[in-house]
One Martini backbone bead per residue (centre of mass of N, CA, C, O) as a GRO file, in nm:
protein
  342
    1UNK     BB    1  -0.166   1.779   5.831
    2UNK     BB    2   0.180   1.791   5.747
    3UNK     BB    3   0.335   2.087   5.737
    4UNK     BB    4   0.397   2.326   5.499
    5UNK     BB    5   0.442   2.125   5.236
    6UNK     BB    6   0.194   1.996   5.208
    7UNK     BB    7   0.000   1.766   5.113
    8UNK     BB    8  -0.263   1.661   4.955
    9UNK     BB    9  -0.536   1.416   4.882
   10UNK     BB   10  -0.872   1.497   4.702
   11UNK     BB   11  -1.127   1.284   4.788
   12UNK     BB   12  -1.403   1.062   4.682
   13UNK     BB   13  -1.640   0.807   4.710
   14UNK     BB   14  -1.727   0.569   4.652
   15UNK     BB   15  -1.952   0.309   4.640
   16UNK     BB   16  -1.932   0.036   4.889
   17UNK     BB   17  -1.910  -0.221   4.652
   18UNK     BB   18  -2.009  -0.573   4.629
   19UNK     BB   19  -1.963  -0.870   4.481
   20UNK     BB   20  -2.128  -1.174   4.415
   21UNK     BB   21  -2.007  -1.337   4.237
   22UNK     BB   22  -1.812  -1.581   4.188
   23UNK     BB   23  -1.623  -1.494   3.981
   24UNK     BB   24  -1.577  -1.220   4.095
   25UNK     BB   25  -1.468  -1.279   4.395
   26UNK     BB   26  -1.214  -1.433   4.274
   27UNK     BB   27  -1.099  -1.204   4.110
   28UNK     BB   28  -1.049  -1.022   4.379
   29UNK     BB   29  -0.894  -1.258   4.560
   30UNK     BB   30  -0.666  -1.235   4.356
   31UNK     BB   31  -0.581  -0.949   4.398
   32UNK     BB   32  -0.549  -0.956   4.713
   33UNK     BB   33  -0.281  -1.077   4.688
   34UNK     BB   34  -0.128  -0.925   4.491
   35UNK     BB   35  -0.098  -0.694   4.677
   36UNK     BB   36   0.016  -0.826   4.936
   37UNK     BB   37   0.331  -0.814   4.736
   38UNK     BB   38   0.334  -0.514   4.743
   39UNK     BB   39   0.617  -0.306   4.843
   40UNK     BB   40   0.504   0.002   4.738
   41UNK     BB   41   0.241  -0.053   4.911
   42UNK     BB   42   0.022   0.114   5.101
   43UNK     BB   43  -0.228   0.035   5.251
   44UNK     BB   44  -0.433   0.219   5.162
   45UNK     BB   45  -0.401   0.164   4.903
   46UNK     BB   46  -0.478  -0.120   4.902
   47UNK     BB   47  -0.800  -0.023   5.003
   48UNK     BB   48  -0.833   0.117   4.745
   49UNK     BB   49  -0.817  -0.092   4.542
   50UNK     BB   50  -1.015  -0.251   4.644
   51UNK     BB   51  -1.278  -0.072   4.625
   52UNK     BB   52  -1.283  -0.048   4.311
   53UNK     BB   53  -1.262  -0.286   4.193
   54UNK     BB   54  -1.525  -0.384   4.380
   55UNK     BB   55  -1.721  -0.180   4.231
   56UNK     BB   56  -1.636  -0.260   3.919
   57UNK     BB   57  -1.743  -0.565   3.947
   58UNK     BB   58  -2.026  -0.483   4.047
   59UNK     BB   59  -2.110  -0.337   3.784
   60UNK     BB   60  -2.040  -0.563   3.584
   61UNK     BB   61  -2.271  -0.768   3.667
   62UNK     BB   62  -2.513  -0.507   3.562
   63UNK     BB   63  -2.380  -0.567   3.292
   64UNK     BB   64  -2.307  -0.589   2.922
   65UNK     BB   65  -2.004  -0.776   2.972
   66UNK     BB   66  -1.874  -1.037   2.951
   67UNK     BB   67  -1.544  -0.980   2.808
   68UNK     BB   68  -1.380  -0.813   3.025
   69UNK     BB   69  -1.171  -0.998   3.150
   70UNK     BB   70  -1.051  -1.152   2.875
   71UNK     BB   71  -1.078  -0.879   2.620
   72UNK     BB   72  -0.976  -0.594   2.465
   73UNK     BB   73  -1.235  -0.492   2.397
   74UNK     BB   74  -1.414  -0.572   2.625
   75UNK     BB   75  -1.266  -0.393   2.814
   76UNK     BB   76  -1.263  -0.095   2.660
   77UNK     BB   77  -1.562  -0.081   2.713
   78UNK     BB   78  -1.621  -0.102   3.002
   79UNK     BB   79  -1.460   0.142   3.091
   80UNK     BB   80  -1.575   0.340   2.913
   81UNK     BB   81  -1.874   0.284   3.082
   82UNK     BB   82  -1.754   0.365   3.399
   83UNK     BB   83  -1.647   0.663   3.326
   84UNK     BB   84  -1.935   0.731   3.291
   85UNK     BB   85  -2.044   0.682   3.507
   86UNK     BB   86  -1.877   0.830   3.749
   87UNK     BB   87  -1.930   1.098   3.618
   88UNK     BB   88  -2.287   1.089   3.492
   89UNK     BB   89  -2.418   0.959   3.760
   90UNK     BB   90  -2.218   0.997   4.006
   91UNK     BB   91  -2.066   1.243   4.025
   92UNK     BB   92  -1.730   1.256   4.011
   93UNK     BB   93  -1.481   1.323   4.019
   94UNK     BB   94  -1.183   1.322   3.822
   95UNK     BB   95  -0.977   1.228   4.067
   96UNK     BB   96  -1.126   0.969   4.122
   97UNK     BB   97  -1.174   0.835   3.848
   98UNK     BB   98  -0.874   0.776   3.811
   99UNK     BB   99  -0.784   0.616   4.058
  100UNK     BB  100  -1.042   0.391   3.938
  101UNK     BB  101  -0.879   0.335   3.682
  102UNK     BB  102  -0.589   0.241   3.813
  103UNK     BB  103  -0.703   0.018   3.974
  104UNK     BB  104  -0.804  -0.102   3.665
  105UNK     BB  105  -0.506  -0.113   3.590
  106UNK     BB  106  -0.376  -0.312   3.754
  107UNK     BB  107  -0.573  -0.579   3.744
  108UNK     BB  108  -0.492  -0.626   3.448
  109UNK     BB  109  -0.186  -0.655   3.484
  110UNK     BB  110  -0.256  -0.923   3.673
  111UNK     BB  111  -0.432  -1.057   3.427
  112UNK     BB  112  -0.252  -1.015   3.165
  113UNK     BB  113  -0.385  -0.772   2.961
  114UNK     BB  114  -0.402  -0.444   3.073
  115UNK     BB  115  -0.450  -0.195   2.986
  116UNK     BB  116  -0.695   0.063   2.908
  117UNK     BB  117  -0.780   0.193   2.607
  118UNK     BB  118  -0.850   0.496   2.802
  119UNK     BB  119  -0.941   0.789   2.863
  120UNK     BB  120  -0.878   1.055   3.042
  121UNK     BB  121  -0.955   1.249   3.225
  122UNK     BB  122  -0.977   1.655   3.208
  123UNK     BB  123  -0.823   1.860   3.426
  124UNK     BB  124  -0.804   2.202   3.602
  125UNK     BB  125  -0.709   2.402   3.828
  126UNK     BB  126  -0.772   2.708   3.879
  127UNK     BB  127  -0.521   2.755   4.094
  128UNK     BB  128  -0.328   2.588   3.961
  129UNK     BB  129  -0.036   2.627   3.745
  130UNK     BB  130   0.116   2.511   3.477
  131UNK     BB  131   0.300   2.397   3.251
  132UNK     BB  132   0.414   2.373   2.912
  133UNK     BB  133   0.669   2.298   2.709
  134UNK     BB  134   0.697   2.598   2.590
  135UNK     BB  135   0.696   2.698   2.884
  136UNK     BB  136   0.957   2.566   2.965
  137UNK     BB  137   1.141   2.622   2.787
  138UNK     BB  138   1.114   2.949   2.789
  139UNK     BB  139   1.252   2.937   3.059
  140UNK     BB  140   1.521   2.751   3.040
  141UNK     BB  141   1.640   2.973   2.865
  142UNK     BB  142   1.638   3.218   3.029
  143UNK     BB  143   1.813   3.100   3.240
  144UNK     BB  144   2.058   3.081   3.063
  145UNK     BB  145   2.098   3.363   3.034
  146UNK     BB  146   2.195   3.381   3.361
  147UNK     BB  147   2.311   3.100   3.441
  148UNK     BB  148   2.392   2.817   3.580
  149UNK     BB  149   2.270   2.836   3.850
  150UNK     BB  150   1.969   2.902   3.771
  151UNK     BB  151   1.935   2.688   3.563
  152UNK     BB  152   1.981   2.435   3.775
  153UNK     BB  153   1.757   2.553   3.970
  154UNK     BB  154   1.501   2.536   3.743
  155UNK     BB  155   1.543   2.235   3.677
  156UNK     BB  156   1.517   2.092   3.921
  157UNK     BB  157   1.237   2.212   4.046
  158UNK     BB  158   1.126   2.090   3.723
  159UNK     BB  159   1.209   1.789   3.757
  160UNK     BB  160   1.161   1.718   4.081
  161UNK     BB  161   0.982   1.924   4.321
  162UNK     BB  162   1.099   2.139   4.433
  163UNK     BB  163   1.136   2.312   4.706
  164UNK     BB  164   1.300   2.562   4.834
  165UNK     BB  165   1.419   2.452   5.086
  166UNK     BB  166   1.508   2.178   4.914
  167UNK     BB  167   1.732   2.370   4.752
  168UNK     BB  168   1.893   2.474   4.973
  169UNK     BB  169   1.965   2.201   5.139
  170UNK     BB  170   2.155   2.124   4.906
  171UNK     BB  171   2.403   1.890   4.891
  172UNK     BB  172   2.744   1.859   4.745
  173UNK     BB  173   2.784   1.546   4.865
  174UNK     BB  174   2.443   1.439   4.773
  175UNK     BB  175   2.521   1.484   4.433
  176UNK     BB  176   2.526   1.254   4.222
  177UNK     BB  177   2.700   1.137   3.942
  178UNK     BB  178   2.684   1.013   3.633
  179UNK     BB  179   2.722   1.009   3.294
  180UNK     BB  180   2.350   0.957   3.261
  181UNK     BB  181   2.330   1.030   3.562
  182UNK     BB  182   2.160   1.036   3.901
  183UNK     BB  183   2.131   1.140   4.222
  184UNK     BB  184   1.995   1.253   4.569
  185UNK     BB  185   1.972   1.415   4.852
  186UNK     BB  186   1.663   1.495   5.026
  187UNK     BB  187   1.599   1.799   5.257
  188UNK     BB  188   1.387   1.889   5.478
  189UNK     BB  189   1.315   2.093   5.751
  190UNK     BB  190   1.184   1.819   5.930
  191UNK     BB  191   1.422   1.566   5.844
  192UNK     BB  192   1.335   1.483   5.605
  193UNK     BB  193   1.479   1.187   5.386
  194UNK     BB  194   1.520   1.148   5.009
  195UNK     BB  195   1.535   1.022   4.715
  196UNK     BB  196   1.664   1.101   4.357
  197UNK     BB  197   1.620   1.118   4.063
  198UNK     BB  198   1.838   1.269   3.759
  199UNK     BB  199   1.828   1.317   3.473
  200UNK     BB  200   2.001   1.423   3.202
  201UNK     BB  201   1.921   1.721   3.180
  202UNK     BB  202   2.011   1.807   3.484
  203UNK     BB  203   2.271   1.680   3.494
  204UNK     BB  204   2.386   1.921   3.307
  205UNK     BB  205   2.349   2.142   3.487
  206UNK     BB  206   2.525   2.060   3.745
  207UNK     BB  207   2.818   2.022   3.594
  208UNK     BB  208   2.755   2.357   3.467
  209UNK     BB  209   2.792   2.467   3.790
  210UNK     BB  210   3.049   2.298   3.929
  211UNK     BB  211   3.251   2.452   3.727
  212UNK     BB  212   3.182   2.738   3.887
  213UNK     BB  213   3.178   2.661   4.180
  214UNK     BB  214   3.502   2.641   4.185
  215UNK     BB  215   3.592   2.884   4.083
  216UNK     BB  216   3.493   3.032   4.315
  217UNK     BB  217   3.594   2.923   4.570
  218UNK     BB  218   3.912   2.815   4.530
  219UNK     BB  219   3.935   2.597   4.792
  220UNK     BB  220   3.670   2.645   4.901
  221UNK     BB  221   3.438   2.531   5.157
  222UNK     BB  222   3.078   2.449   5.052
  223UNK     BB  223   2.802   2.246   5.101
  224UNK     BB  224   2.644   2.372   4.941
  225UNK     BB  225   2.550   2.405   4.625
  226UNK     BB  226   2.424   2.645   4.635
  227UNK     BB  227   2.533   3.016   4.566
  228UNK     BB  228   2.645   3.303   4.639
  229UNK     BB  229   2.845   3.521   4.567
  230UNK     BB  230   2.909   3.581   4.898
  231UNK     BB  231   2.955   3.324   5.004
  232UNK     BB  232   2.704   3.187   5.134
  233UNK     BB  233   2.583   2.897   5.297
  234UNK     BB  234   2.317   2.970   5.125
  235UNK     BB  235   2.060   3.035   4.959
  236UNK     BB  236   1.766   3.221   5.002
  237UNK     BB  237   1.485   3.224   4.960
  238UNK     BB  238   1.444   3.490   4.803
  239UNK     BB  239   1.612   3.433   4.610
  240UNK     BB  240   1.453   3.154   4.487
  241UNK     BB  241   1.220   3.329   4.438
  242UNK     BB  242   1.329   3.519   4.229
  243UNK     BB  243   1.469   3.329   4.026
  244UNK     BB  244   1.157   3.232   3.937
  245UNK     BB  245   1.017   3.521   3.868
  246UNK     BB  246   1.233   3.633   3.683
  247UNK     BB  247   1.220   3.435   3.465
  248UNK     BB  248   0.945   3.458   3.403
  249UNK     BB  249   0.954   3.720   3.279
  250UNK     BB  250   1.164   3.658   3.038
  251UNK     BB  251   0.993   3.445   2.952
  252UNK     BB  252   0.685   3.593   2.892
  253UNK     BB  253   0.493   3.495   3.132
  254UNK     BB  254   0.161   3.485   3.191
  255UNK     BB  255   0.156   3.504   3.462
  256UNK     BB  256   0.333   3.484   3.697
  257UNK     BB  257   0.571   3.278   3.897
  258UNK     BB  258   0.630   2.998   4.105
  259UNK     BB  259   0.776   2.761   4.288
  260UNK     BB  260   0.498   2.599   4.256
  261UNK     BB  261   0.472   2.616   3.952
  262UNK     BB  262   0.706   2.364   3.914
  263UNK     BB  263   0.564   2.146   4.105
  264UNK     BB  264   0.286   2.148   3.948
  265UNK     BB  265   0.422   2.040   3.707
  266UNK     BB  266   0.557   1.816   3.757
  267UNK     BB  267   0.346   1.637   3.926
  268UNK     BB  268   0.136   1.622   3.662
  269UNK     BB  269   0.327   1.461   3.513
  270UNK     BB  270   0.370   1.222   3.667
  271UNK     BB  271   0.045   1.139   3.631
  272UNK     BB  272   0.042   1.135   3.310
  273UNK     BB  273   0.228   0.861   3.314
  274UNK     BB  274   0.082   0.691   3.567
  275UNK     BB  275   0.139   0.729   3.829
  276UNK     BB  276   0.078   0.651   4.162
  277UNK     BB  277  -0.046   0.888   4.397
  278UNK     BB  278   0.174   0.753   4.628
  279UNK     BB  279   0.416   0.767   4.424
  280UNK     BB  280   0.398   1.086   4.426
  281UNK     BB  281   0.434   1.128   4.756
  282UNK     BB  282   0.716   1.033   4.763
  283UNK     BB  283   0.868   1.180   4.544
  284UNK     BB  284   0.753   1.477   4.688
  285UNK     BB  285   0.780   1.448   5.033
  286UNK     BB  286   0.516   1.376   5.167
  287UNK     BB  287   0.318   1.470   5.435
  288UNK     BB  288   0.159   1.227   5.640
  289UNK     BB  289  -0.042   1.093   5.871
  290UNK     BB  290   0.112   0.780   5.796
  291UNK     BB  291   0.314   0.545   5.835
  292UNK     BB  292   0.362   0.429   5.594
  293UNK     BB  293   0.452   0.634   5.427
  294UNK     BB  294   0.695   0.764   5.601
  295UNK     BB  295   0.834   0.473   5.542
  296UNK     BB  296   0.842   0.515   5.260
  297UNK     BB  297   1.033   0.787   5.212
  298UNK     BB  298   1.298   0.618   5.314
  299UNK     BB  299   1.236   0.393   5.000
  300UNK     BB  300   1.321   0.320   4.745
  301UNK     BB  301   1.275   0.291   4.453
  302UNK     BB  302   1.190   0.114   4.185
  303UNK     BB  303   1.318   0.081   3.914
  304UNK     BB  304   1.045   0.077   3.708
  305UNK     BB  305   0.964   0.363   3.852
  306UNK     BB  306   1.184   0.518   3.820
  307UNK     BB  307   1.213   0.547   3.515
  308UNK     BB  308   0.930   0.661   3.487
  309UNK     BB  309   1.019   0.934   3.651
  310UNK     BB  310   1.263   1.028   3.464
  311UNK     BB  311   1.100   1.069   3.183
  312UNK     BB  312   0.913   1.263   3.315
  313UNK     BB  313   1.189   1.475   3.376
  314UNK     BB  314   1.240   1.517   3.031
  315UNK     BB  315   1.267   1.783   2.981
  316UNK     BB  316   1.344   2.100   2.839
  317UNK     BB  317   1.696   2.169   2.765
  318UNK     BB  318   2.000   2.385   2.876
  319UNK     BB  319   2.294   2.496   2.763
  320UNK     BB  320   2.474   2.706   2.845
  321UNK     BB  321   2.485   3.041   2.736
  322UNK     BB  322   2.254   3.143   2.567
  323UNK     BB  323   1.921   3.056   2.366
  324UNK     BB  324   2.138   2.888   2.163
  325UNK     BB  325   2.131   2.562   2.331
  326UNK     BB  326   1.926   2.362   2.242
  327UNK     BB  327   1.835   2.042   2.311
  328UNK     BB  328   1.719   1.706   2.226
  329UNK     BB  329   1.387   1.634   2.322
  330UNK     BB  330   1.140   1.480   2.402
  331UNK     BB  331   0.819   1.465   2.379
  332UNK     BB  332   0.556   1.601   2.566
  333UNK     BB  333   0.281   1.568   2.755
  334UNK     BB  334  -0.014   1.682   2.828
  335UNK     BB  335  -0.034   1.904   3.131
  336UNK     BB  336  -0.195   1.847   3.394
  337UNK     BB  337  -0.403   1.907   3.667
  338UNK     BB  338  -0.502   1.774   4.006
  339UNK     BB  339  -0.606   1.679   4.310
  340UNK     BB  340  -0.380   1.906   4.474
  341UNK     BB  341  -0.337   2.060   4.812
  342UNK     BB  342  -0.185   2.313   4.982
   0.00000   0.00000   0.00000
């Protein structure tokens, strides 16, 4: 592990098996190529989502679901009866078991089927507290009471996964804002940078915290996106952790929350729609000692794949100053924690 903000993605592997039968093989080898052409993918992923795919295929030869590869019944049969096996015989991980959902999820969109209409399994972990939609409003909520800036502190924190540090760092001529939308150059301790898209949601906290934050400068220059009233060079990590950690007792959260409590919220939001556990390691700008990934975290995202975890970053939100100024935004789905770890 790199970094002192490193995650890691903490899995068990299953058994590598491989399918024996001929047209087994022909359809491995057809997905094989087809991740051969995904350039959103880390070799590492490539070679996980073979091996899931590949124990999937060998297990299907030895069980009655014939028409799992052809028909949308029997394909959600079928992969219904292997997450039963993965957890209840083979006793892996929820997040293992996951993740070789998501590879048989992948294979199915590539054979034009689609994915499978199989619940999730669900865990939390019990060190790690995430928010629920109630609590992140309750949240949102006491923060407008404080002001634009913690609003918008708590905004970015709770909808982008930013850590402290990466909330100080945030230059104010590097966060664009377009009508409906807008964009950020997230910078890290240790000088990696990535691009993050906006919701628009966030863009409203950052627009009314900058026509404060001009009217405190005066037509003085500083580049920190966030100031304190003393207008130094940038917030201080020990402000922007009391700033998360008294609007959560503001907002009557028990027990308190820290900025971790924001990431690890953001995190599961976004796996819970499904984003693929390694473009969620981009997007959260996680540092591993791989060098695919590296050369990743450089990389914007698709197009596609950006909507998706804009979607997923339309939390609760919160404009101008006091309790009653709530609008309306999508309702989100249930929020669990998957298994990373700090």
């Amino acid at each position: 592990m790199v970094g002192a903000n490193a995650l890691e993605v903490v899995e068990s592997r299953p058994h590598g098996r491989r399918p024996r039968s001929p047209w087994a093989g022909e359809a491995l080898a057809g997905f094989e190529t087809h991740l051969a052409g995904r350039g959103d993918l880390a070799d590492n992923s490539r070679d996980t989502y073979m091996e899931r795919v590949a124990d999937w295929l060998a297990w299907l030869e030895s069980t009655d679901h014939p028409d799992a590869l052809t028909e949308s019944l029997a394909r959600d049969r079928a992969v219904l009866a292997y997450r039963d096996h993965l957890l209840v015989e083979r006793q892996l991980t929820v997040g293992t078991t996951k993740l070789a959902l998501a590879a048989i999820d992948a294979f199915f969109k590539w054979r034009g089927l689609g994915p499978a209409a199989v619940a999730r399994p669900r865990w939390r972990h019990p060190g790690l507290r995430t928010l629920d939609v109630g609590e992140q409003r309750a949240l949102l909520r006491a923060a407008a009471a404080r002001g634009h800036r913690d609003h918008a502190v708590i905004g970015l924190m709770l909808s982008n996964g930013l850590t402290v540090s990466e909330c100080q760092l945030l230059a104010d001529d590097e966060v664009h804002l377009t009508v409906d939308a807008g964009h950020m150059q997230i910078r890290s301790l240790d000088g990696q940078m990535r691009t993050a898209a906006l919701a628009n949601s966030t863009r409203q906290l950052i627009e009314a915290w900058r026509i404060e934050r001009r009217a405190m400068l005066r037509g003085r220059r500083r580049r920190a996106l966030f100031l304190s009233e003393r207008m130094t060079p940038m917030l201080s990590a020990t402000t922007i952790d009391r700033i998360v950690r008294s609007t959560g007792r503001e907002a009557g959260l028990v027990p308190d929350i820290s900025p971790g409590t924001l990431r690890w919220t953001f995190q599961a939001q976004v796996l819970e729609v499904g984003i693929e556990p390694a473009l969620v390691a981009t997007v959260m700008g996680l540092v591993r000692p791989n060098a695919d990934h590296l050369r990743a975290l450089a990389q914007p995202l698709d197009p596609a794949t950006t909507k998706r975890v804009v979607e997923a970053m339309a939390v609760p939100a919160t404009t101008g100053r006091g309790p009653n100024t709530l609008f309306q935004v999508r309702a989100a789905s249930r929020i669990e924690q998957l298994e990373f770890e700090m």
